[in-house]
C-alpha positions in Angstrom: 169.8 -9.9 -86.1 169.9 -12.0 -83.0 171.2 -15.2 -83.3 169.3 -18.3 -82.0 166.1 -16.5 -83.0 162.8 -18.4 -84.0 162.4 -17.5 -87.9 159.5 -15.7 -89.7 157.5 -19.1 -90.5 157.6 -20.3 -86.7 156.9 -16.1 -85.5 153.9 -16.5 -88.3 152.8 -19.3 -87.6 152.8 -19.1 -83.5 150.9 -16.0 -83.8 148.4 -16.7 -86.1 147.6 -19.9 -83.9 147.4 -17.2 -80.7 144.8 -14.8 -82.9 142.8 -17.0 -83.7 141.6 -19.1 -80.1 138.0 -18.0 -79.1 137.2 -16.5 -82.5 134.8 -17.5 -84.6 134.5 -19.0 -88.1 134.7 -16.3 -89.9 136.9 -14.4 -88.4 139.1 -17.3 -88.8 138.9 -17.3 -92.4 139.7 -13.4 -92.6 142.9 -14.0 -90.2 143.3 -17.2 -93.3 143.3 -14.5 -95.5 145.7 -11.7 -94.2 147.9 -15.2 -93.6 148.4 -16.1 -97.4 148.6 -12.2 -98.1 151.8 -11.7 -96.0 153.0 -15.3 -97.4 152.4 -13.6 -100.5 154.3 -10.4 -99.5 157.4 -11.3 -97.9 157.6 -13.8 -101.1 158.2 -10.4 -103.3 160.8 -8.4 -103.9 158.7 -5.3 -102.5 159.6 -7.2 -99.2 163.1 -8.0 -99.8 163.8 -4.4 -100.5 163.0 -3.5 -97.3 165.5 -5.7 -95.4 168.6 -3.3 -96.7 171.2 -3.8 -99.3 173.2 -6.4 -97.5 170.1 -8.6 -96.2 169.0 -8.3 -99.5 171.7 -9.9 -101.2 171.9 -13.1 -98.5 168.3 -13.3 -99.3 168.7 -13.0 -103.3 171.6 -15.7 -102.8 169.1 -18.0 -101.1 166.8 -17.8 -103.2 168.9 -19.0 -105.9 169.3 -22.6 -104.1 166.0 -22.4 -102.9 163.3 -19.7 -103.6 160.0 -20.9 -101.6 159.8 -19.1 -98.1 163.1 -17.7 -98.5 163.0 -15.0 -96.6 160.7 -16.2 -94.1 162.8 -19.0 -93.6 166.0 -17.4 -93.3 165.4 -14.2 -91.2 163.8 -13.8 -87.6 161.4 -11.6 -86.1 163.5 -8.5 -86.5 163.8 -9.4 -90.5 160.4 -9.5 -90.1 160.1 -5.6 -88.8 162.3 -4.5 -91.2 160.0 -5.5 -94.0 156.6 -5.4 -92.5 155.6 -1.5 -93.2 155.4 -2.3 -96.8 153.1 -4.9 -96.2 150.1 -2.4 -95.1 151.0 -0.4 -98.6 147.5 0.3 -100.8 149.2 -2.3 -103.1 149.0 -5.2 -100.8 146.1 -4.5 -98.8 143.5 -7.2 -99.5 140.7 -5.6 -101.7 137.8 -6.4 -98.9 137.3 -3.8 -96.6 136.9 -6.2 -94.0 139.9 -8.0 -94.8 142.2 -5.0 -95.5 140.5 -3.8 -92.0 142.0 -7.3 -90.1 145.1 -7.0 -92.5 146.0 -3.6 -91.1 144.8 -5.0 -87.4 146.6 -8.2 -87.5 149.8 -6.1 -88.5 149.5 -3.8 -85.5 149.4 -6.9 -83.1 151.6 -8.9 -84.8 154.2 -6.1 -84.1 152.8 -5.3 -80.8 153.4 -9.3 -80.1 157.0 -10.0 -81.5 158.1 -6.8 -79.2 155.8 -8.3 -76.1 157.9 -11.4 -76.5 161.2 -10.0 -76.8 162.1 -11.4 -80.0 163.6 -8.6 -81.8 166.4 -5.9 -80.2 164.7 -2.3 -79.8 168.1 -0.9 -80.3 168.7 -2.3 -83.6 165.3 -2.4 -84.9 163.5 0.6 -83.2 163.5 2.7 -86.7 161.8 -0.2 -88.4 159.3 -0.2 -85.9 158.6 3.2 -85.8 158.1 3.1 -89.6 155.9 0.3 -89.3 153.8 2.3 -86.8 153.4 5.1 -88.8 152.7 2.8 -91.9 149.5 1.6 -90.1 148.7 4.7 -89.0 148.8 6.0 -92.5 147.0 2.6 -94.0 144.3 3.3 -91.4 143.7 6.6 -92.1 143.6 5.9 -96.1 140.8 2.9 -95.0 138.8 5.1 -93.3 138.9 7.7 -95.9 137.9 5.3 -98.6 135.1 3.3 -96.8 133.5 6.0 -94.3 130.6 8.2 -96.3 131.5 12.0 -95.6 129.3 13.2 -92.3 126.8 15.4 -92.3 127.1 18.3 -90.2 
C-alpha cells in the first residue's frame, strides 16, 4: 500500500463531492444512495475478504479497538480496489434498477478516478483492477439482462 495515502473515507468522500456538481436533485439522492451502500459494504466481512489474508487480519485487529469505518479508515485507495469488485456482486446491488444502474456507474468512475489521480500503484494493484473491471462488466451485463424485455425480431 503506499504510505502517506489519503484513506477510503477522504477517497469517498472527495469523489462523491466531484459526482455530484451540476447534477440535479435526484440524481443526488441516487449517488446518496450508492454512498450508504458502499458504507454499508466495505463495513462487511464480504469486503474484508477481499483485501487478502494478511490485510484481513490488521483489519479484524482494528476492528476489535474500534469497529465503525474500520476499514475505510485504515486502508487507502488501493485497499479500496482490492475490495471494490465485490461491491457490484447481485448481493449488494441496490434493489432499484435505477439505483443498481448508478451503483454499477458510480463504481466504474470511482475506479476510473482513483487511477486518474494516481492514488493507487498499477504495479501492485493492476490484478485488482482488472477484476474490478470485469466485475462491472459482468454486473452490467446481468442488469441488462434482468431489466431489458427480450426484442423482437
Amino acid at each position: 500500500m503506499m504510505t502517506n495515502a489519503p484513506s477510503i473515507e477522504a477517497v469517498l468522500e472527495a469523489f462523491f463531492a466531484d459526482v455530484a456538481v451540476g447534477r440535479g436533485a435526484g440524481t443526488r439522492v441516487r449517488y446518496w444512495r450508492v454512498y450508504i451502500q458502499l458504507n454499508r459494504y466495505l463495513e462487511s466481512d464480504d469486503a474484508g475478504r477481499l483485501l487478502g489474508t494478511d490485510y484481513n487480519r490488521l483489519l479484524a485487529a482494528e476492528r476489535e479497538f474500534r469497529p465503525d469505518r474500520a476499514l475505510a479508515r485504515l486502508f487507502s485507495a488501493e485497499g479500496l480496489v482490492l475490495c471494490l469488485s465485490g461491491f457490484v456482486d447481485d448481493a449488494w446491488l441496490l434493489p432499484a434498477p435505477v439505483d443498481a444502474r448508478s451503483q454499477i456507474s458510480l463504481t466504474d468512475r470511482l475506479l476510473r478516478w482513483v487511477q486518474g489521480r494516481h492514488l493507487i500503484d498499477m504495479s501492485s494493484c493492476s490484478c485488482a483492477v482488472y477484476e474490478c473491471e470485469e466485475a462491472i462488466r459482468r454486473a452490467r451485463k446481468i442488469l441488462r439482462s434482468q431489466v431489458e424485455p427480450p426484442r423482437l425480431l
